[in-house]
KOLMARFI-513161 format. One record per residue (C-alpha): z, x, y. Coordinates in steps of 0.02 Angstrom, whole numbers, padded with zeros to 5 digits, always signed. Each point is the difference from the previous one (the first is absolute). Layout:
// residues N
ZXY/...
END
This chain:
// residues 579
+01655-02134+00819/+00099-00039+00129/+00067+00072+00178/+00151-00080-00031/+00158+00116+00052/+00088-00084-00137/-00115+00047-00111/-00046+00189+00037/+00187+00048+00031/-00031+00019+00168/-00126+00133-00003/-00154+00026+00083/-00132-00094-00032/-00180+00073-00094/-00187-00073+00023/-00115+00075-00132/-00168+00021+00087/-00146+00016-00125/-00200-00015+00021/-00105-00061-00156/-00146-00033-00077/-00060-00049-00160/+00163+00064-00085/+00052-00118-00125/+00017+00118-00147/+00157+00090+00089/+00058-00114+00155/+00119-00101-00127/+00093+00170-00062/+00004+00038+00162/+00088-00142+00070/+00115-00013-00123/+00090+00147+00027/+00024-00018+00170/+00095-00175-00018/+00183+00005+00046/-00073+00167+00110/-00039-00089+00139/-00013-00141+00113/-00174-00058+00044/-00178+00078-00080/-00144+00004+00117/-00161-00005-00083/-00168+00033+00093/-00143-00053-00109/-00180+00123+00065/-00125-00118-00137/+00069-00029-00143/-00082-00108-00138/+00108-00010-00136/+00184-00065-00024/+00080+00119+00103/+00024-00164+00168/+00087-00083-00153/+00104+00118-00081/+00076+00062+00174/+00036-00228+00062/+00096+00007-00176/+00096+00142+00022/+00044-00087+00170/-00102+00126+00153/-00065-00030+00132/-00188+00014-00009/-00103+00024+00159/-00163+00038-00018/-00132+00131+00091/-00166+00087-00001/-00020+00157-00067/-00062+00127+00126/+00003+00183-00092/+00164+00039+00060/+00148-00003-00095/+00115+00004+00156/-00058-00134+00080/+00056-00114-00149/+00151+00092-00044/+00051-00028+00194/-00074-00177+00024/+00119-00055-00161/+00160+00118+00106/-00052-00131+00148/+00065-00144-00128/+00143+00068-00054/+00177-00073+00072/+00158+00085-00087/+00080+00176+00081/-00075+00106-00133/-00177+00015-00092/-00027+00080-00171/-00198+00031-00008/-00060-00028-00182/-00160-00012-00088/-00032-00112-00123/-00062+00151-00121/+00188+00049+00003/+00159-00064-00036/+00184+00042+00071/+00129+00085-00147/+00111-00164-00003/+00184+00123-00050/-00041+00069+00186/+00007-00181+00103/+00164+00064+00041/-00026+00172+00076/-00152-00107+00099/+00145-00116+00048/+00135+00144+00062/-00134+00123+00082/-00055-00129+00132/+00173-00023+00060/-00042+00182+00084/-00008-00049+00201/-00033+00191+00032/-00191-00008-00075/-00154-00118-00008/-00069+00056-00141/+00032+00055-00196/-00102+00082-00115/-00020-00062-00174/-00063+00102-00169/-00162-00071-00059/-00043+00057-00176/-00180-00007-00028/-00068-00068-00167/-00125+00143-00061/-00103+00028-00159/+00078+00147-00012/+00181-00076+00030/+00101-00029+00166/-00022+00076+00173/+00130-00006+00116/-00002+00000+00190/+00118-00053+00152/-00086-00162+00134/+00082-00104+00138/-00008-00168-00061/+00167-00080+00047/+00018-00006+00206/+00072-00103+00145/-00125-00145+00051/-00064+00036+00180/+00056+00191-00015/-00179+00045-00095/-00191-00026-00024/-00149+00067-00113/-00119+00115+00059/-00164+00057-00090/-00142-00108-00091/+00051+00085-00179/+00157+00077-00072/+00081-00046+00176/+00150+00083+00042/+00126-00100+00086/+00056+00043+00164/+00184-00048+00058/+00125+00033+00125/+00172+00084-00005/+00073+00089-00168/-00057-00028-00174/+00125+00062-00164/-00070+00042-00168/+00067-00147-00148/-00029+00034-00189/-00039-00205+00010/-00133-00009-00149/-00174-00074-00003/-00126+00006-00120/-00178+00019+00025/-00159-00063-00136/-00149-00007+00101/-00047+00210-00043/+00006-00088-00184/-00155-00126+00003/-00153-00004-00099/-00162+00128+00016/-00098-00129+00096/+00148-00043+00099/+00035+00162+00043/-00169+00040+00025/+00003-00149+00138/+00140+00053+00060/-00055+00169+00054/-00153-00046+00094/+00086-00128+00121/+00125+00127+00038/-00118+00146+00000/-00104-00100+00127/+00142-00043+00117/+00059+00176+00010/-00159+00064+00025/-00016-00123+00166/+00176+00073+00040/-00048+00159+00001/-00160-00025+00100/+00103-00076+00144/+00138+00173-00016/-00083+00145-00090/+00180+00089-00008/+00098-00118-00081/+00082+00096-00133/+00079-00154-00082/-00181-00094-00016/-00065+00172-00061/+00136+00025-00143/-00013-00189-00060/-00229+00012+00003/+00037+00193-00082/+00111-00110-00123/-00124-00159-00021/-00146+00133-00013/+00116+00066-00158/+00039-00155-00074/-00211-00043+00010/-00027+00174-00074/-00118+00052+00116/+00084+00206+00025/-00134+00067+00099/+00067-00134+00154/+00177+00052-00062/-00035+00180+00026/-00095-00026+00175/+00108-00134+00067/+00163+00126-00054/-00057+00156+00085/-00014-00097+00179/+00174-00093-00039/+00088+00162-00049/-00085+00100+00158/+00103-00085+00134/+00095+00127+00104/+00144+00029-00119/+00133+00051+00173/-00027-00172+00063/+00048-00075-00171/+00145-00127+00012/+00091-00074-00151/-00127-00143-00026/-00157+00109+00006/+00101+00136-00108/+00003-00144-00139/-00185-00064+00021/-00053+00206-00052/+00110-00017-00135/-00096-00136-00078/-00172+00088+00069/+00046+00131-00094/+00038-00084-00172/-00157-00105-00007/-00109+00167+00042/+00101+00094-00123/-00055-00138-00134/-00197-00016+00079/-00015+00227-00013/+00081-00018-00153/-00107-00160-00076/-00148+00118+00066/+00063+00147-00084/+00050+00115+00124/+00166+00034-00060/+00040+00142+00131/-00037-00073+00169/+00110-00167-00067/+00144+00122-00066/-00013+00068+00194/+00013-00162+00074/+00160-00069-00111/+00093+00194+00029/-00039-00032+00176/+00073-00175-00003/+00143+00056-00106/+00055+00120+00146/+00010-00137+00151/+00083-00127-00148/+00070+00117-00171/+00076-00162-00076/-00163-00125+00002/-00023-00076-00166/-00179-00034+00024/-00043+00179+00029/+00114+00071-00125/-00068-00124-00135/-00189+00070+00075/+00045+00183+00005/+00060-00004-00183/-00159-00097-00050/-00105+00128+00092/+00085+00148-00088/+00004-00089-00160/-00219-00001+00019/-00010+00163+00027/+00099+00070-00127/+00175+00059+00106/+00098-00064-00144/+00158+00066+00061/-00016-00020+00171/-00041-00201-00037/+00160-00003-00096/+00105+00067+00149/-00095-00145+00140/+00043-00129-00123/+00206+00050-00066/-00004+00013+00229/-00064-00196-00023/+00147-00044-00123/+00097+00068+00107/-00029-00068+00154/-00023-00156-00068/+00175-00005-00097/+00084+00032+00175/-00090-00131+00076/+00059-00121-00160/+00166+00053+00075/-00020-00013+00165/-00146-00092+00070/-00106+00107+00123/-00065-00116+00152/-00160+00045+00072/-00141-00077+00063/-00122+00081-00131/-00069-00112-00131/+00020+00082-00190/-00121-00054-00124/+00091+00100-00136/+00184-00054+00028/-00007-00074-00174/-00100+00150-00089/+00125+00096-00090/-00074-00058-00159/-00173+00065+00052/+00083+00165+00046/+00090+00017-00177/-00171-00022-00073/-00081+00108+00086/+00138+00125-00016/-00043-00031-00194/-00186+00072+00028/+00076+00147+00090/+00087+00039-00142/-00118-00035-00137/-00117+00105+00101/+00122+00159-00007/+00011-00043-00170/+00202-00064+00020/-00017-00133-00117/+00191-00045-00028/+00007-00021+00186/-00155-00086+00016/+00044-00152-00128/+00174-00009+00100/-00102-00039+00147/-00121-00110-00074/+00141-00098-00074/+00092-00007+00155/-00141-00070+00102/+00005-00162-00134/+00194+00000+00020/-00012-00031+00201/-00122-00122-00006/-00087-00037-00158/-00138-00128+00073/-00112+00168+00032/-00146+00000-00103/-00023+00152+00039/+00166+00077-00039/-00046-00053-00199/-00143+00065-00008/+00017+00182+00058/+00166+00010-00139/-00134-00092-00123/-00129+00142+00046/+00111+00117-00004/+00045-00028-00165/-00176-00023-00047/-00022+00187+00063/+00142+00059-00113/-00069-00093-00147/+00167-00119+00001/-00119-00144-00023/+00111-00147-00095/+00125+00037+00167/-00150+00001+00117/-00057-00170-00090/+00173-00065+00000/+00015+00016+00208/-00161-00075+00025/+00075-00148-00092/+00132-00014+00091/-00097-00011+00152/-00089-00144-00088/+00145-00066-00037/+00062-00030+00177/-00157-00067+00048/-00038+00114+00103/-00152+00113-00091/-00186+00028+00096/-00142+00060-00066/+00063+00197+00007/+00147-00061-00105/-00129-00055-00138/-00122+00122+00021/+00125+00132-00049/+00068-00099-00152/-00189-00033-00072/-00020+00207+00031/+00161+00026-00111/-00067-00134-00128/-00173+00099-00015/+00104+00192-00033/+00097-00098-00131/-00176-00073-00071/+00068-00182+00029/-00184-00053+00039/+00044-00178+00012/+00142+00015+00087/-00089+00118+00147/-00109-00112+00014/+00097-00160+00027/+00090+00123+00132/-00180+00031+00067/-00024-00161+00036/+00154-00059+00059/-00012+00126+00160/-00161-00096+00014/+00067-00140+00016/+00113+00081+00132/-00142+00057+00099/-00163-00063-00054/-00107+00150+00085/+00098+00122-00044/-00131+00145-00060/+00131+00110-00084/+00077-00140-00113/-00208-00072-00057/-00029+00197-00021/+00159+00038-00120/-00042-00174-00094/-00176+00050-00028/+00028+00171-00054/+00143-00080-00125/-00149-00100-00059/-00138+00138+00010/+00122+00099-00126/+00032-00132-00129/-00199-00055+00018/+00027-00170+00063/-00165+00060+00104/-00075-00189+00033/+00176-00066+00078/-00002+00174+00119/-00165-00041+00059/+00054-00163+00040/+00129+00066+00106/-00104+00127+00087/-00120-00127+00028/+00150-00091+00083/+00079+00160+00122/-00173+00055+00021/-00039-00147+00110/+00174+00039+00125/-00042+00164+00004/-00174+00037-00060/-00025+00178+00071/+00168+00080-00056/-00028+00157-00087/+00154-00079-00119/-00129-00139-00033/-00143+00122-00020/+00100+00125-00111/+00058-00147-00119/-00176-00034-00008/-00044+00171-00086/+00132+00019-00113/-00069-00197-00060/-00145+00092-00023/+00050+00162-00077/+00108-00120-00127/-00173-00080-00043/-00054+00158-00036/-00106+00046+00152/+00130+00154+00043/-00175+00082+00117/+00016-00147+00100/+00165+00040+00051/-00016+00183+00006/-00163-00026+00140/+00119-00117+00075/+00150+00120+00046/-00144+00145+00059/-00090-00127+00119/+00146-00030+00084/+00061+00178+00005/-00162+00051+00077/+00009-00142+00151/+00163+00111+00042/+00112-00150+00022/+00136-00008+00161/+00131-00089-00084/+00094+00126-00130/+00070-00133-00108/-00179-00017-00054/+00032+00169-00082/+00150-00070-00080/-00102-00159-00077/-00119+00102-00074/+00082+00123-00075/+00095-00138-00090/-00165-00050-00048/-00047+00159-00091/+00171+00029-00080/-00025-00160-00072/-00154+00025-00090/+00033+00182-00057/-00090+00090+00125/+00126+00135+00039/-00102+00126+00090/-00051-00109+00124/+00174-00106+00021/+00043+00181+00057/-00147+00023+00119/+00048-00187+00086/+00205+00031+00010/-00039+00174+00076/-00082-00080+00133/+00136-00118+00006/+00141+00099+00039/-00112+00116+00123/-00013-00158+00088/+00183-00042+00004/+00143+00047+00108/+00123+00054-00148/-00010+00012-00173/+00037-00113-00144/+00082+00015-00145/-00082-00139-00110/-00186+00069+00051/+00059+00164-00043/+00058-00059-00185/-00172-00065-00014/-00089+00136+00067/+00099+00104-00134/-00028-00135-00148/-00199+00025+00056/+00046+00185-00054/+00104-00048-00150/-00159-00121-00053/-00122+00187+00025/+00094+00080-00108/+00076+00095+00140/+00180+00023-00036/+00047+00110+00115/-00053-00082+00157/+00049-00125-00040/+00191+00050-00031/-00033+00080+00169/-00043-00165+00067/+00133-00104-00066/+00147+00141+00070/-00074-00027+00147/+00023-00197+00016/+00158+00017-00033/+00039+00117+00127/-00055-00157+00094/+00105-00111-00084/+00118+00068-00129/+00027-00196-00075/-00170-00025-00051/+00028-00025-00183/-00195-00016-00012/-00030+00195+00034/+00160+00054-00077/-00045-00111-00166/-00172+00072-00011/+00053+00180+00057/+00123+00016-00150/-00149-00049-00140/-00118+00110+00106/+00138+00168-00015/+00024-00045-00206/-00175+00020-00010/
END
């Protein structure tokens, strides 16, 4: 690093300006692909107690040192006040700079006509990359920071857009991390917006932080009072912050199910922006939940689309997108849309296209492996799951579906070595102990699926899961009453939650007792919003196990008017018309 002419061809010269603390798990990535990039780093330590002082002397910055006081500009501009080169590229140490574009950095700050250049910061995301457009290379003296969180900087004369590349990992962390995260900047926004009410950019980032803490019924209050600003006085700026508004309220209505006031908000949104990824992913998730197969399908080929031409030409705007790396999400859940109309060549396409874009999606294996479950294709299903275990990339889903394959093909050993592996995966996972004792219930390994009762029963020892494994224990011991008084006490206390319902009338399918299995799934699906093709086929194999043939044809034609792929009800419905 040097501000040698001879040794920066005569260009101008760069400070990087960074504030730290405690961040010696990514400040040596971070430095590293900034050298060559510029010509001094400035590095203002806030506390830390780690390496981080150490790691930034060997990298050869200039550490200063200074109190943190719950504002992020006041650091960010105390470490500008340091800085002695013409130019300063802000940087965090979470972040790193894409070293093929030192450069373009190089060439766009020979521009005497502007102060400032925007750079592309893609977002590291569990759900892949977001993508949005920040000021964080400008002249030193021309600009300052102003706000305690998520400051904006403020700067004088012209800025230009760059396609300069950084990349961002601190969205990426751990639970706890994240968890930590949220409340400091939850708690300095929440000061921020005591001191101005109508900021709209301290609303949209709490709205956001409320989101990412998963606490919807502040999403949905804190929205409505964002998005009820004056729209004529709107400017640019503000126009953005309601675009984000409405995304994270469109994901709180819809996390609270009500699917028609969130489709209202992202049509509405989709009118003052048409190509917004975010609300075009939203709107064809929204559609997707209530059943608008086809209109889902036409939202997400509109994503592909805009998205493609983006590819092509990138789009600047000051908007961040979280799903500027989704298209892989979108193929899959183009695939359900299609399994759903019963389009099952064009479902598997999708499905298989999702792994070929990026095939480090969980996810995207296991809908093609349950989708090939549902057509009874079960060596393929097995043989995708593998593959994700292959790559190293399977969860406890991933193994959960491969132990349900091993128990249709009466692998017992092999289901339950799946069983336990999505244990392993996630050690309180109710659904994986539930399928690994009912494996053992059926092949009478009764002492080892007490054992693990005993075991979930103390993480979650009021779960009607837990209570309903209980019975058929019971009923398996041969006290069937037991579980029979069971399913009618709780029938009779009325319960609020439907999938109650649902547990129970597992319950009594289980051990035989078909009348009443009907009784519980009737109350079931009076209790939910749409109808399913799965309780259906049960409901109809209740019928079947009667001796009622004809409903329960009549049943099974109508789950499959639900989903024509359900190889379940089509199976059963073929030995049911024989007969």
């Amino acid at each position: 690093m040097t501000k040698d002419p001879e040794n920066n061809n005569h260009r101008s010269t760069i400070s990087a300006c960074m504030i730290v603390k405690n961040e010696e798990g990514f400040l040596p990535q971070c430095l590293e692909s900034i050298k060559g990039a510029v010509d001094e780093i400035i590095i203002v330590d806030t506390g830390s107690s780690d390496k981080t002082v150490d790691i930034a002397k060997s990298f050869g910055a200039k550490v200063y040192h200074h109190p943190w006081r719950n504002s992020f500009s006041e650091a960010r501009n105390y470490s500008l006040g340091y800085a002695t080169c013409d130019w300063v590229l802000q940087i965090d140490a979470d972040e790193k700079l894409e070293r093929e574009d030192i450069p373009l950095l190089h060439k766009i700050i020979c521009n005497s006509a502007c102060n400032a250049f925007y750079v592309a910061i893609y977002s590291e995301l569990p759900g892949g990359l977001s993508k949005h457009y920040f000021t964080r290379i400008f002249r030193k003296g021309k600009a300052h920071y102003e706000g305690i969180v998520h400051n904006q900087l403020v700067h004088e004369g012209h800025s230009r857009p760059s396609e300069v590349r950084m990349y961002h990992y601190g969205y990426n962390l751990s639970a706890t991390k994240m968890e930590k995260k949220y409340k400091r900047t939850g708690d300095l926004l929440r000061k921020q917006l005591e001191e101005n009410p109508e900021n709209i950019f301290a609303i949209a980032n709490l709205v956001r932080n409320y989101r990412n803490e998963r606490n919807y019924d502040e999403v949905i209050k804190l929205a409505e009072k964002g998005l009820g600003i004056s729209e004529p006085a709107l400017d640019l700026s503000t126009k953005n912050q309601r675009q984000r508004i409405s995304i994270d309220l469109a994901f709180a209505l819809m996390r609270k199910d009500r699917l028609d006031r969130a489709e209202d908000v992202c049509k509405k949104a989709l009118r003052e922006d048409p190509d917004f990824l975010d609300n075009l992913f939203m709107l064809g998730d929204i559609l997707s939940r209530k059943k608008a197969f086809h209109e889902a399908l036409g939202i997400y080929r509109k994503f592909l689309v805009v998205k493609e031409k983006d590819r092509r030409s990138p789009d600047f705007n000051l908007l961040i997108v979280d799903t500027y790396e989704y298209e892989h999400k979108v193929y899959n859940n183009m695939g359900d849309c299609y399994r759903n109309l019963g389009l099952r060549n064009e479902a598997e396409r999708a499905y298989k296209r999702a792994i070929e874009i990026f095939d480090k999606e969980t996810l995207c294996y296991s809908s093609l492996a349950r989708f090939y479950l549902s057509q009874n294709r079960l060596d393929e299903a097995a043989n995708v799951l593998d593959s994700a275990i292959q790559s190293g990339i399977a969860d406890h889903l991933t193994f959960l579906l491969l132990g349900e394959i091993k128990t249709v093909q009466n692998k017992t050993i092999d289901a339950i070595n799946s069983f336990k592996m999505a244990i392993q995966k996630d050690e309180k996972n109710i659904t994986a102990y539930a399928c690994l004792i009912n494996v053992l219930i059926q092949s009478n390994q009764l002492e080892e699926a007490e054992g693990l009762l005993k075991k979930i029963s103390s993480f979650y020892p009021h779960h009607i899961i837990v209570k309903c494994i209980n019975e058929k224990i019971n009923s398996r011991r041969g006290d069937k009453d037991s579980a029979i008084q069971f399913v009618r006490r709780i029938i009779a206390s009325n319960p609020s939650d439907n999938n109650v319902y649902l547990e129970l009338g597992n319950l009594c399918l289980e051990i035989n007792e078909y009348a009443l299995a009907i009784e519980v799934y009737e109350r079931f699906l009076r209790g939910s919003s749409a109808q399913d093709a799965k309780i259906l086929t049960n409901i109809a194999m209740c019928y079947a196990g009667l001796g009622q043939v004809r409903p329960a044809i009549v049943g099974l034609k109508a789950a499959l008017e639900i989903d024509p792929s359900y190889q379940s009800a089509r199976k059963n419905l073929s030995i049911l018309e024989k007969k």
